[in-house]
N, CA, C and O atoms as a CHARMM CRD file, in Angstrom:
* protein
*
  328
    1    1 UNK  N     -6.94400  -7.91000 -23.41400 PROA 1      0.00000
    2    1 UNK  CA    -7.39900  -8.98200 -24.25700 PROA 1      0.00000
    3    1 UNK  C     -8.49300  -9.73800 -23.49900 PROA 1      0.00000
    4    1 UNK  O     -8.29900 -10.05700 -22.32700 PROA 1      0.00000
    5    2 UNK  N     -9.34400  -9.95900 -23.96800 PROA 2      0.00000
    6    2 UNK  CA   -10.48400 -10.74100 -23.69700 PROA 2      0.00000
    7    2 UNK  C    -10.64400 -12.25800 -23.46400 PROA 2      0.00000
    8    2 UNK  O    -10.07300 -12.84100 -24.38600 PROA 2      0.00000
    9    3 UNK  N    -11.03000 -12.86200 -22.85600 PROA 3      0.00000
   10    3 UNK  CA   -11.21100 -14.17500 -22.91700 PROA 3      0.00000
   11    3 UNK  C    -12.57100 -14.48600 -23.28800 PROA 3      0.00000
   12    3 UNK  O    -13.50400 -13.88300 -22.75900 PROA 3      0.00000
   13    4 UNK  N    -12.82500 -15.73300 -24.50000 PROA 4      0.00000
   14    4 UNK  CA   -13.53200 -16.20500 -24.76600 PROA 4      0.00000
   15    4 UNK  C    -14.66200 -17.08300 -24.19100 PROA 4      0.00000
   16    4 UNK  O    -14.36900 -18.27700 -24.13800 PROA 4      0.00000
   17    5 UNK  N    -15.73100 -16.79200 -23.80500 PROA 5      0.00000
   18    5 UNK  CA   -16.35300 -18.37100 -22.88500 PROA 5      0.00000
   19    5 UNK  C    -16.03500 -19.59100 -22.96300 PROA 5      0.00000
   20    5 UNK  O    -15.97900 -20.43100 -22.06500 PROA 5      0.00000
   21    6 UNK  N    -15.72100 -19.73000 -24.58300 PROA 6      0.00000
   22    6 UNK  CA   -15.46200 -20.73000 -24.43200 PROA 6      0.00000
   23    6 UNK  C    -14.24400 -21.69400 -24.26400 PROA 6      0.00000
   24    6 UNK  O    -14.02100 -22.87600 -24.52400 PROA 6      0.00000
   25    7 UNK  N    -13.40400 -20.42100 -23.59000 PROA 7      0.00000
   26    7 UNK  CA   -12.26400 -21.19000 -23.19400 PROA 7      0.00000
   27    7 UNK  C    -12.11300 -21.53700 -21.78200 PROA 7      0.00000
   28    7 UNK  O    -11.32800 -22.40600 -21.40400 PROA 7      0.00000
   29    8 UNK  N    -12.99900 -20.73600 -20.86000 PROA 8      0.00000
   30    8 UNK  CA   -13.57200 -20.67800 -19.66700 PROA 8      0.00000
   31    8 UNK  C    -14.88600 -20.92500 -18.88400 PROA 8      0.00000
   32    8 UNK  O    -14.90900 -20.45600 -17.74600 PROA 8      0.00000
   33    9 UNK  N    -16.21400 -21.73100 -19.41000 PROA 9      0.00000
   34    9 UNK  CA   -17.04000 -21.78200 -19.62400 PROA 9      0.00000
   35    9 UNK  C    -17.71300 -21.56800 -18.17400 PROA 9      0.00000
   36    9 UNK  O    -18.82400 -21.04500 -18.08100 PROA 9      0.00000
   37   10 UNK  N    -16.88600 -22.05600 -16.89900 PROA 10     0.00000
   38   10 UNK  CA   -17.56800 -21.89300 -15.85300 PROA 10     0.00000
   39   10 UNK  C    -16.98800 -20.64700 -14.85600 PROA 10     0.00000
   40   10 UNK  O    -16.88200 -20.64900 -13.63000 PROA 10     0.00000
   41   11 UNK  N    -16.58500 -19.37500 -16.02600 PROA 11     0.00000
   42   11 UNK  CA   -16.10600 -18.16700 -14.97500 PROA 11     0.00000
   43   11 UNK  C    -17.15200 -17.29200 -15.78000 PROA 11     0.00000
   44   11 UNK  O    -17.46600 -17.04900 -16.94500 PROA 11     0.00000
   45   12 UNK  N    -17.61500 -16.86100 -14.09400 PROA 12     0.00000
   46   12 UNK  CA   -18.04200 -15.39700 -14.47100 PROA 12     0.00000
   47   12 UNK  C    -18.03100 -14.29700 -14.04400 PROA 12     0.00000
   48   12 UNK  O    -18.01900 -14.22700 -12.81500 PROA 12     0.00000
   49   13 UNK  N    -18.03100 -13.05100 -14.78700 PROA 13     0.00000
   50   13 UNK  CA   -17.25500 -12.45800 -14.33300 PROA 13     0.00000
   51   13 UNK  C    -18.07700 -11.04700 -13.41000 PROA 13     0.00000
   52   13 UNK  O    -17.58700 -10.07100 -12.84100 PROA 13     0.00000
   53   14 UNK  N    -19.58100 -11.52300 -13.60400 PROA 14     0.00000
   54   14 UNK  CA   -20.38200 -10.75100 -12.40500 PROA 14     0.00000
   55   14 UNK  C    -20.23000 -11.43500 -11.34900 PROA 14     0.00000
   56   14 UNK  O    -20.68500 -10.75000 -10.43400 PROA 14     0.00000
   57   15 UNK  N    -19.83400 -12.43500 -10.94100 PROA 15     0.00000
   58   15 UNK  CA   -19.52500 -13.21300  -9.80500 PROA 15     0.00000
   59   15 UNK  C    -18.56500 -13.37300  -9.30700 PROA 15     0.00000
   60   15 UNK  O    -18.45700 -13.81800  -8.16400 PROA 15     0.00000
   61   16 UNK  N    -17.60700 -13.04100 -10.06300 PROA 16     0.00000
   62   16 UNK  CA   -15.92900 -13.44800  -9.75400 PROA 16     0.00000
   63   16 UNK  C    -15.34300 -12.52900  -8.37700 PROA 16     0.00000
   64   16 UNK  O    -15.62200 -11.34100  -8.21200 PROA 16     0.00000
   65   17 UNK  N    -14.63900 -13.19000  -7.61800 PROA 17     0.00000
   66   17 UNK  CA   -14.14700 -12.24700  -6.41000 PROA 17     0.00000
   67   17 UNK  C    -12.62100 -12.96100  -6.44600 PROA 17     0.00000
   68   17 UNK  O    -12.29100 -14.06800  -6.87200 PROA 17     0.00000
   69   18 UNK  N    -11.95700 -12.06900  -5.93300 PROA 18     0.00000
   70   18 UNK  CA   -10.87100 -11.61600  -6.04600 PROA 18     0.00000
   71   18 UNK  C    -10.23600 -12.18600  -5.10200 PROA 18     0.00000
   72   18 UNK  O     -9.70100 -11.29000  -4.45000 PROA 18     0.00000
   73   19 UNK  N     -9.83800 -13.87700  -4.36900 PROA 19     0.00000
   74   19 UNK  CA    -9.83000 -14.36000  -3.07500 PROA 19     0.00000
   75   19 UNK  C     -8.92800 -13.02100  -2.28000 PROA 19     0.00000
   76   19 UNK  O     -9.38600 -12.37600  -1.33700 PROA 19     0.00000
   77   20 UNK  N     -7.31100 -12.75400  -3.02200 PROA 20     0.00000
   78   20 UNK  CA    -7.14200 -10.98200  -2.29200 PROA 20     0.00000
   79   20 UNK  C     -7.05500 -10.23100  -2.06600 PROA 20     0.00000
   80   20 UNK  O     -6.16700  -9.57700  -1.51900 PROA 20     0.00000
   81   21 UNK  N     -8.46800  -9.96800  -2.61200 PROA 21     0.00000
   82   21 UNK  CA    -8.96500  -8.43700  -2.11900 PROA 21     0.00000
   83   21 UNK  C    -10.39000  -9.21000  -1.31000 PROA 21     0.00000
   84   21 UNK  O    -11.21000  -8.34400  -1.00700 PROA 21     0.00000
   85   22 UNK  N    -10.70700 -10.23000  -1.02500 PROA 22     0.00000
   86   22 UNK  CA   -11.26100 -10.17300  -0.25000 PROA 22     0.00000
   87   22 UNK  C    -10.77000 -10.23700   1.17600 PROA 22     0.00000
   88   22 UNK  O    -11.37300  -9.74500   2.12900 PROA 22     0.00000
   89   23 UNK  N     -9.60000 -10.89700   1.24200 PROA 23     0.00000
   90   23 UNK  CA    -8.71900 -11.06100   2.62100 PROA 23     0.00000
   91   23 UNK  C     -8.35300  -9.70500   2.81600 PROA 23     0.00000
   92   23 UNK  O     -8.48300  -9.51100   4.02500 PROA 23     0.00000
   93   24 UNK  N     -7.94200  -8.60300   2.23300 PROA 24     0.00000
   94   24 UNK  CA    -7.73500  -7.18300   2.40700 PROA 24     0.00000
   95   24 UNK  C     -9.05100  -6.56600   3.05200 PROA 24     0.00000
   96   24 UNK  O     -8.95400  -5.85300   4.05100 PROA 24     0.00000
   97   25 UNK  N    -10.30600  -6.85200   2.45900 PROA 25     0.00000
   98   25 UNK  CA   -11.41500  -6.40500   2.97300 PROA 25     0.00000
   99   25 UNK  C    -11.77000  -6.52300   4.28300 PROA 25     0.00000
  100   25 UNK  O    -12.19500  -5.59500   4.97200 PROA 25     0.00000
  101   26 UNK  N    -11.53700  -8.10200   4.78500 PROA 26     0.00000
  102   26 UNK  CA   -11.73000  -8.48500   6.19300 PROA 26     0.00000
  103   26 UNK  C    -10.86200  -8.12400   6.60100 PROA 26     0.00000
  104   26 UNK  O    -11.11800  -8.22300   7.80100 PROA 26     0.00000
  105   27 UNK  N     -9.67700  -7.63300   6.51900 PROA 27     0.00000
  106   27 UNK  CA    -8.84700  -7.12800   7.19500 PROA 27     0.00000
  107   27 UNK  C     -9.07300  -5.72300   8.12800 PROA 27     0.00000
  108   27 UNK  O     -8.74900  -5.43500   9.28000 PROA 27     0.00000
  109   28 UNK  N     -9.84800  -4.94000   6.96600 PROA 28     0.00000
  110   28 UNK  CA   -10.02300  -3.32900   6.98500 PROA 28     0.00000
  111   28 UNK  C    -10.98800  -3.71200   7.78000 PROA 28     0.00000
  112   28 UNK  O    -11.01000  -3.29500   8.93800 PROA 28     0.00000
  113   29 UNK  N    -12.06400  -4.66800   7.25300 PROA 29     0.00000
  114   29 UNK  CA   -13.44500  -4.29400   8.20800 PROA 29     0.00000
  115   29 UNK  C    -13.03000  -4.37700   9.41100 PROA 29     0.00000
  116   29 UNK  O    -13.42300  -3.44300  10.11100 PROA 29     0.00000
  117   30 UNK  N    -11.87600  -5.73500  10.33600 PROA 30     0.00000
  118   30 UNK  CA   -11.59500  -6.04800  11.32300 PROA 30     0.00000
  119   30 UNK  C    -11.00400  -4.81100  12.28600 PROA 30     0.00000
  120   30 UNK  O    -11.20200  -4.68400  13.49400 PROA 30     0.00000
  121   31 UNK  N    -10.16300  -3.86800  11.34700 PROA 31     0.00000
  122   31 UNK  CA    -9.53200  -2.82100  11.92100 PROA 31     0.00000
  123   31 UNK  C    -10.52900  -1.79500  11.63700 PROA 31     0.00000
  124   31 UNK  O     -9.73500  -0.92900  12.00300 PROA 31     0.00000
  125   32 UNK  N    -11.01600  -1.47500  11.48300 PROA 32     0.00000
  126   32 UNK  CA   -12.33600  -0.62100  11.53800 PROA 32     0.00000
  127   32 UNK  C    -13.29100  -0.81100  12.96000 PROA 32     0.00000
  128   32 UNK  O    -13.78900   0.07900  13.64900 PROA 32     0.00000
  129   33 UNK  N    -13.34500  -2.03800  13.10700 PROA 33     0.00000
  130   33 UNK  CA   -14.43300  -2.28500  14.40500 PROA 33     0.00000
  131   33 UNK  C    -13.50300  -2.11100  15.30400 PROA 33     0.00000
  132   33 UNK  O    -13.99300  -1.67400  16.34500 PROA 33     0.00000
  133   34 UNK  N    -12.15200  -2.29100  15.36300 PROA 34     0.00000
  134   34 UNK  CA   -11.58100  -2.18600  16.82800 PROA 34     0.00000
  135   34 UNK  C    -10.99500  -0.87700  16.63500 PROA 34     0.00000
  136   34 UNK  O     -9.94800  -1.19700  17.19800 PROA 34     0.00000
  137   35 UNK  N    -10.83000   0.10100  16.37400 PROA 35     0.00000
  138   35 UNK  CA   -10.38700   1.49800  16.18600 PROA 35     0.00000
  139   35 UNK  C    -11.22300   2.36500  15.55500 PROA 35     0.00000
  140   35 UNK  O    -11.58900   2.21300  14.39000 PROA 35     0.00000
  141   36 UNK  N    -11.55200   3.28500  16.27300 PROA 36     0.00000
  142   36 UNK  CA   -12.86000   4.50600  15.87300 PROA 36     0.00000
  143   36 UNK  C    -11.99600   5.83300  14.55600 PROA 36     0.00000
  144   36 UNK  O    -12.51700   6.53300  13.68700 PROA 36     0.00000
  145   37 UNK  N    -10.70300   5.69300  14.94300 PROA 37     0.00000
  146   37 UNK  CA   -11.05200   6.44300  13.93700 PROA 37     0.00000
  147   37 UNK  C     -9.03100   6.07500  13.56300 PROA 37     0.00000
  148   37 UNK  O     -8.33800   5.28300  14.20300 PROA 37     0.00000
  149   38 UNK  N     -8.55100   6.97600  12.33200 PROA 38     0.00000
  150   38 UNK  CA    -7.29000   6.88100  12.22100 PROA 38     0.00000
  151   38 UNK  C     -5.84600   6.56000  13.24200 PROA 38     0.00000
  152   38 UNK  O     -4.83300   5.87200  13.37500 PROA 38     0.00000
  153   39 UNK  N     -6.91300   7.96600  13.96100 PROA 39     0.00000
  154   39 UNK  CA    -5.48700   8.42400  15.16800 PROA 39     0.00000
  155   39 UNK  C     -5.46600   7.09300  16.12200 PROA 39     0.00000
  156   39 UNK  O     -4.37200   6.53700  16.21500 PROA 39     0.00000
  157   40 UNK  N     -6.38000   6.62500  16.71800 PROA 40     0.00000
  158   40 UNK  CA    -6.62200   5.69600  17.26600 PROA 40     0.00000
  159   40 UNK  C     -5.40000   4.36100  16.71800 PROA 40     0.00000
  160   40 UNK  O     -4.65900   3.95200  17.61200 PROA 40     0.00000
  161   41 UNK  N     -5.27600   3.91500  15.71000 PROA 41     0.00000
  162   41 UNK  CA    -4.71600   2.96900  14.68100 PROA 41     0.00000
  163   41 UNK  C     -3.29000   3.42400  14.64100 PROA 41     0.00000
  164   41 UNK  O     -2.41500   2.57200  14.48700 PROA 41     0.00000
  165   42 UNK  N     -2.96100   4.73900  14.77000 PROA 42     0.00000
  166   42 UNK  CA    -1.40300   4.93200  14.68800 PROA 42     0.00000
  167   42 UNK  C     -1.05700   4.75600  16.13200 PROA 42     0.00000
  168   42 UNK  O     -0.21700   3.86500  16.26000 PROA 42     0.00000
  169   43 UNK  N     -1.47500   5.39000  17.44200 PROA 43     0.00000
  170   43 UNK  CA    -1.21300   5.53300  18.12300 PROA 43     0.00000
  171   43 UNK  C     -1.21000   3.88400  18.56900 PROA 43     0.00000
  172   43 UNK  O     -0.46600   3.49000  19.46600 PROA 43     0.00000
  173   44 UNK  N     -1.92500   3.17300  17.99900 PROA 44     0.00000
  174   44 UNK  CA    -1.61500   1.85800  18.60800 PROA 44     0.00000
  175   44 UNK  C     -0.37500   0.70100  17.94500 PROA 44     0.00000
  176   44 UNK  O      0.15200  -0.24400  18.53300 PROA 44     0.00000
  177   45 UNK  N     -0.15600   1.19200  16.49800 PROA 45     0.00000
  178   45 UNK  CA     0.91300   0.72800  15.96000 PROA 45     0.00000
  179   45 UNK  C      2.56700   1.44000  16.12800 PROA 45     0.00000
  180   45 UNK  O      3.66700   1.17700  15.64200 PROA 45     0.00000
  181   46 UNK  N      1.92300   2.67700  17.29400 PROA 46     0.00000
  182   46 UNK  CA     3.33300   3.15400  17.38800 PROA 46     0.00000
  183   46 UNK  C      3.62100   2.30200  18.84300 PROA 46     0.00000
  184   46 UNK  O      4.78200   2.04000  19.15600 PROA 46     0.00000
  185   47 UNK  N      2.67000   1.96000  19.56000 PROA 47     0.00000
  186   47 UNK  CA     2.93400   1.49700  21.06300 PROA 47     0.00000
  187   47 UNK  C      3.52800   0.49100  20.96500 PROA 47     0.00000
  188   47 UNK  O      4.54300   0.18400  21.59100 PROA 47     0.00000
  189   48 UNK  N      2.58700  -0.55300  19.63400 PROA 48     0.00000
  190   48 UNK  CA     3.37700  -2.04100  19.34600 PROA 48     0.00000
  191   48 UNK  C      4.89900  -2.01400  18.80700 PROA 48     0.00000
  192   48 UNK  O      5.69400  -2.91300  19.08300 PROA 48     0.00000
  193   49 UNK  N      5.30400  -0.63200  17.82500 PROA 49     0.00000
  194   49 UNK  CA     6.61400  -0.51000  17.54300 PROA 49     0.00000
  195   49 UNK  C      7.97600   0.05800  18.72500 PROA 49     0.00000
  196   49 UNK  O      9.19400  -0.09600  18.63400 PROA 49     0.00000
  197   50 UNK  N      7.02300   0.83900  19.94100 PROA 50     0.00000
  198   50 UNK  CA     8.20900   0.78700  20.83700 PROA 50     0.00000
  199   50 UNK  C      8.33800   0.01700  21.68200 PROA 50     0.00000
  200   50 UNK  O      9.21300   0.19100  22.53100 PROA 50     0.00000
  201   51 UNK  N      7.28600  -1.36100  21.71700 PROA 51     0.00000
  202   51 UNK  CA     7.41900  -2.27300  22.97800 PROA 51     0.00000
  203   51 UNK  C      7.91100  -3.46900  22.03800 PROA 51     0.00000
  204   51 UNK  O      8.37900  -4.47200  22.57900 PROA 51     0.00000
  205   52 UNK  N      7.80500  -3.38100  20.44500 PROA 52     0.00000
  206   52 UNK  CA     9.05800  -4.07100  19.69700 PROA 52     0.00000
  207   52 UNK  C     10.20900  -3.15400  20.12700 PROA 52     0.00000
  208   52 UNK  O     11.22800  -3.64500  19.64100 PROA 52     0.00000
  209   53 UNK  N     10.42700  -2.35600  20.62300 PROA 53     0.00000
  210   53 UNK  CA    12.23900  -1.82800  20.65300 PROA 53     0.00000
  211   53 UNK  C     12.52100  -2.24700  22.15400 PROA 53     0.00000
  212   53 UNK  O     13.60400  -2.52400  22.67100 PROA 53     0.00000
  213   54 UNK  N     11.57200  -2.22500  22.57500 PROA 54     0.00000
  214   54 UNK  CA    11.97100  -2.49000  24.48200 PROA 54     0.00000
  215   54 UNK  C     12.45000  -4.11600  24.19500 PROA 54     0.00000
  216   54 UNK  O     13.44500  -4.64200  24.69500 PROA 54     0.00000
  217   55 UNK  N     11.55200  -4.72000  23.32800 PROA 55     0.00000
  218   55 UNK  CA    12.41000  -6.04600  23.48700 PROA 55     0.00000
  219   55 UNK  C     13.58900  -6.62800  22.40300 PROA 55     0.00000
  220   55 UNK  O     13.98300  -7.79400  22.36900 PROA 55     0.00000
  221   56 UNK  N     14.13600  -5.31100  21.36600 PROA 56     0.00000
  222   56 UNK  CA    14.97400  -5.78100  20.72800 PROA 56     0.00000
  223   56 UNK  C     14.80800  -6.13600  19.45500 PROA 56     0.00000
  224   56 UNK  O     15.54900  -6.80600  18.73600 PROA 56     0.00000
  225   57 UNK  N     13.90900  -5.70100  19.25900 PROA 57     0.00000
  226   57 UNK  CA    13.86100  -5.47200  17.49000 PROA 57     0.00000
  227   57 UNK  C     14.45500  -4.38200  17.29300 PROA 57     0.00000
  228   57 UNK  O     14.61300  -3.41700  18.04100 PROA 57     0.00000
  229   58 UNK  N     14.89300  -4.63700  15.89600 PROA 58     0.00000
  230   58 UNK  CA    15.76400  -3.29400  15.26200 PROA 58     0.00000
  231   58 UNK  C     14.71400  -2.94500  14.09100 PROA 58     0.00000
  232   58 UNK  O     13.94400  -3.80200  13.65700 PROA 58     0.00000
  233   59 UNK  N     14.73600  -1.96500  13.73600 PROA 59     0.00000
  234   59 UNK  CA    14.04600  -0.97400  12.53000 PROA 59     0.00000
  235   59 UNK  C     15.04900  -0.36000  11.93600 PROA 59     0.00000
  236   59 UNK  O     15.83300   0.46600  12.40300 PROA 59     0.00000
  237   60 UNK  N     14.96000  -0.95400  10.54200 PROA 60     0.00000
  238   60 UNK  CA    15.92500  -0.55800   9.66000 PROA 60     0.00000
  239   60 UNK  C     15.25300   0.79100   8.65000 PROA 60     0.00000
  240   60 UNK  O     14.11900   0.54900   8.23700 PROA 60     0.00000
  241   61 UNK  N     15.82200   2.11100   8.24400 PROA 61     0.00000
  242   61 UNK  CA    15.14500   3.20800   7.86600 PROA 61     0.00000
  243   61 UNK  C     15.59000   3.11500   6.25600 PROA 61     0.00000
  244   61 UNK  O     16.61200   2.43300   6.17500 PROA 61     0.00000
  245   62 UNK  N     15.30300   3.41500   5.43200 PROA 62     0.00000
  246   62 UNK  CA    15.66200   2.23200   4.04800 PROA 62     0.00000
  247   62 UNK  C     15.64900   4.04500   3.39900 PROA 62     0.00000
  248   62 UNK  O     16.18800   4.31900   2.32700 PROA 62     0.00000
  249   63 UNK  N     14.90100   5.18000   4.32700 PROA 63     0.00000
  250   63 UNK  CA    15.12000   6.44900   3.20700 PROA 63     0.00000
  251   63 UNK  C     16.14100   7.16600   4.24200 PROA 63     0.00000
  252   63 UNK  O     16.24700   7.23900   5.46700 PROA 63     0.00000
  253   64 UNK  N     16.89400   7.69800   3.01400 PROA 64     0.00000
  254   64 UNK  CA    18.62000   8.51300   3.24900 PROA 64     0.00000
  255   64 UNK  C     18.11500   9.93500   2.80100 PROA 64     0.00000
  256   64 UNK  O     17.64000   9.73700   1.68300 PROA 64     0.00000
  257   65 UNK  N     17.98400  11.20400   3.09400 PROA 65     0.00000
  258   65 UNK  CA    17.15600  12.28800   3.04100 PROA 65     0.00000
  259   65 UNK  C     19.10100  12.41000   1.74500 PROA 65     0.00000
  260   65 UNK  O     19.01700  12.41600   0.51700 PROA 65     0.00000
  261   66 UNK  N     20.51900  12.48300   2.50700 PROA 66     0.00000
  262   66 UNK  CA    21.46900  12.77300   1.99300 PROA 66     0.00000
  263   66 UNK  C     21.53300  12.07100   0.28400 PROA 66     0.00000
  264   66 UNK  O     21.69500  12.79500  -0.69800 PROA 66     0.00000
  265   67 UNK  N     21.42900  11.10300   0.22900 PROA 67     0.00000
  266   67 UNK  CA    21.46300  10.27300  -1.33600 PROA 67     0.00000
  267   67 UNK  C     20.27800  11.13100  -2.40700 PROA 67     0.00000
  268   67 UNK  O     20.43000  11.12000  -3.62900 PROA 67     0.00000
  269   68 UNK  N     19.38800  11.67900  -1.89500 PROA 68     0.00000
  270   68 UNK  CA    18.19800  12.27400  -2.78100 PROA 68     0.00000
  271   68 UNK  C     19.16100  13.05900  -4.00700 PROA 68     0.00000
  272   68 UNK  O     20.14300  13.75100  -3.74000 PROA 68     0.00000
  273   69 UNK  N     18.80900  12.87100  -4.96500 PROA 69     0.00000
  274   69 UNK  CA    19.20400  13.41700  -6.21400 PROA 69     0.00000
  275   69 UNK  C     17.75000  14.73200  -6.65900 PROA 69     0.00000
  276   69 UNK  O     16.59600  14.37400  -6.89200 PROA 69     0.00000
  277   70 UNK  N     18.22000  16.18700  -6.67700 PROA 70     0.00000
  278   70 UNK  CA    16.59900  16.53100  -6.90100 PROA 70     0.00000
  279   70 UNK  C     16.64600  16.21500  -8.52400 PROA 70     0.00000
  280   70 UNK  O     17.52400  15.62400  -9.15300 PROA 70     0.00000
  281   71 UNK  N     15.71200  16.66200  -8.88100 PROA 71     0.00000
  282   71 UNK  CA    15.39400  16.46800 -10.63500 PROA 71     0.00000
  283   71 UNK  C     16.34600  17.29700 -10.94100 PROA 71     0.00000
  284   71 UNK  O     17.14400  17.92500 -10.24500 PROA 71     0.00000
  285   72 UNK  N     16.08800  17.19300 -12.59000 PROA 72     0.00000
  286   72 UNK  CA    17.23500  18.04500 -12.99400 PROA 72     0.00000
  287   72 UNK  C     16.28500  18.94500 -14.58600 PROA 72     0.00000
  288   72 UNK  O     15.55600  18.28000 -15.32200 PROA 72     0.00000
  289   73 UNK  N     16.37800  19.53000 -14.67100 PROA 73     0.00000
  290   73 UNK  CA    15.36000  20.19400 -15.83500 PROA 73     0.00000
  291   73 UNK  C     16.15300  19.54600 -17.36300 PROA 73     0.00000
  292   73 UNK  O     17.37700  19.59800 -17.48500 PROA 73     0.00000
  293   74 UNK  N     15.32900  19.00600 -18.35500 PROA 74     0.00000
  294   74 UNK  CA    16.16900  18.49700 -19.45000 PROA 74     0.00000
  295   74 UNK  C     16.38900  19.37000 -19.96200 PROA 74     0.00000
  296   74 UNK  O     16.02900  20.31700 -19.26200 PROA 74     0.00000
  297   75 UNK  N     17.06400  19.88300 -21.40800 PROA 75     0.00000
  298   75 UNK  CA    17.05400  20.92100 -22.06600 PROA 75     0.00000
  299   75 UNK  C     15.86100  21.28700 -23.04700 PROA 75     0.00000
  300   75 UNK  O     15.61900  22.46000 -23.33200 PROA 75     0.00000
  301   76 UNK  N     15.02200  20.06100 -23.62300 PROA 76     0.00000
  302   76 UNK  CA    13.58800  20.55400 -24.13500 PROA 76     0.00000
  303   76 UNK  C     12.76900  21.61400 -23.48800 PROA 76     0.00000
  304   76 UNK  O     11.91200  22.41200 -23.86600 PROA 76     0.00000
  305   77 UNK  N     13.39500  21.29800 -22.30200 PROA 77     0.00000
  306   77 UNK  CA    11.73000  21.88000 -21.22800 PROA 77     0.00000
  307   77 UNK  C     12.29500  23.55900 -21.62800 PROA 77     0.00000
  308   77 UNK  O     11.48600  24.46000 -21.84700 PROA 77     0.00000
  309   78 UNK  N     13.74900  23.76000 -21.67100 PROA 78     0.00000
  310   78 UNK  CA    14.40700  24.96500 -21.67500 PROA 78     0.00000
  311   78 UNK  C     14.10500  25.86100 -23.31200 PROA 78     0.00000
  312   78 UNK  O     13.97100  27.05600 -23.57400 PROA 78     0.00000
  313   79 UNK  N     14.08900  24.68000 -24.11200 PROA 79     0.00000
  314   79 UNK  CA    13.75400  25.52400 -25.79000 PROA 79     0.00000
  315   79 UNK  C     12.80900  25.73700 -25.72400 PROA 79     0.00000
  316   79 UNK  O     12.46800  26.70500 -26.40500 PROA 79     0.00000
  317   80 UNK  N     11.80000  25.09900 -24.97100 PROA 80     0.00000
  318   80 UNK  CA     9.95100  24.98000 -25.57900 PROA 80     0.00000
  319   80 UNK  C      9.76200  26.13400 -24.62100 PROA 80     0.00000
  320   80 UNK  O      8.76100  26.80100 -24.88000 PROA 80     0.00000
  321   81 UNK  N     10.49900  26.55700 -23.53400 PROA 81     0.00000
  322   81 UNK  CA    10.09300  28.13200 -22.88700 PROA 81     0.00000
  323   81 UNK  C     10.50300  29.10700 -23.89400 PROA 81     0.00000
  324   81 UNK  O      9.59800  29.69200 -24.48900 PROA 81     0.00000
  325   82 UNK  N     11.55600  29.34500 -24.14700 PROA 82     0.00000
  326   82 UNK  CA    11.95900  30.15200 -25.12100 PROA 82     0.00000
  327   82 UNK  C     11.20400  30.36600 -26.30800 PROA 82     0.00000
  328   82 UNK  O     11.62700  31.12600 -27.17900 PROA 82     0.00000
């Protein structure tokens, strides 16, 4: 649905920015200049996650590989082959 000007008279919307997605932007650019490339960026968020375990943070793992349910085929999918 559209908005009217004149219910908004001083937005526009070739101008309009997004306050966050601009804080996301400076974010990326920031991690961009200090890390050359991906590997660089993991290898440094894995160092910060085991020198969080040296001092006692816990990491909680929230996926159970055992609970996975796989799909299950409905019976449409089974007539419309036939």
């Amino acid at each position: 649905m559209k908005e009217t000007p004149e219910k908004h008279p001083k937005f526009d919307p070739e101008t309009y920015t997004d306050p966050i997605l601009e804080e996301c932007y400076r974010i990326k650019a920031e991690i961009s200049a200090q890390f050359k490339n991906p590997g660089e960026y993991y290898a440094y968020l894995k160092a910060m996650q085991e020198e969080d375990k040296r001092n006692g943070v816990k990491y909680v793992s929230y996926y159970d590989p055992s609970k996975r349910i796989p799909p299950q085929k409905s019976d449409d999918n089974e007539k419309n082959t036939q």
